[in-house]
N, C-alpha and C positions, 0 to 999 in steps of 0.2 A: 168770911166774905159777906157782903151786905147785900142784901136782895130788894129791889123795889119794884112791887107790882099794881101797876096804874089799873083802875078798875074806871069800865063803860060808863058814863052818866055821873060821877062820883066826883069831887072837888079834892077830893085825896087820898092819899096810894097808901097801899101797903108799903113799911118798913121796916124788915128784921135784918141781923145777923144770922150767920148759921155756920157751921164746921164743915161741912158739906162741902166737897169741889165743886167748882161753876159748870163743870162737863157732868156730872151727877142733877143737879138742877136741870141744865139745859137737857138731858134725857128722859127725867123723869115729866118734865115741861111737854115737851114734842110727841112723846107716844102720849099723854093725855089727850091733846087738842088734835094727832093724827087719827086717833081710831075712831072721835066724837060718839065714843060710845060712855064714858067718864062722864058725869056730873060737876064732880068738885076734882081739885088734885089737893094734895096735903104737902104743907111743909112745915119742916121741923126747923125750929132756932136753936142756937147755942144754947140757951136757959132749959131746954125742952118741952119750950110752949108750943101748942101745934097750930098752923093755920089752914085751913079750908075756903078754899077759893071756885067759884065756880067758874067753870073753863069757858063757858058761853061772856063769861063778865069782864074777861081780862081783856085789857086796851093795848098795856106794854109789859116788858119783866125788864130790868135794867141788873145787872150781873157784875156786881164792880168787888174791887180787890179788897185785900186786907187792910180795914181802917185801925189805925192806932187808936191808941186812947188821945182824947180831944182833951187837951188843955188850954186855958186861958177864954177869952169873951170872945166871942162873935161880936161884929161891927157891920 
């Protein structure tokens, strides 16, 4: 699943994959930014790179399906 998170003041978003359910995301998303006791939230990619996001910075998360492998040009 592809994850994109727009960040406050910034001209461009976070974009990873990840194996993760989009209902695993969106939980671990909600109790962060509910308790506002959380600094950063963490997420994991498919590669098992980690990102730290601070919960005060995020604008949007955009939660989209499973992208295939991309073939051929963009136009």
């Amino acid at each position: 699943m592809e994850v994109r998170i727009g960040i406050v003041q910034s001209p461009r978003e976070i974009n990873f994959e990840t194996d993760a359910a989009p209902d695993e995301v969106r939980a671990v998303l909600e109790s962060a930014l509910a308790e506002g006791k959380q600094p950063l939230v963490s997420f994991t990619d498919s590669k098992g790179k980690q990102y730290l996001v601070p919960t005060a910075s995020i604008a949007y998360v955009e939660l989209g399906g499973d992208s295939g492998r991309k073939v051929g040009f963009v136009s």
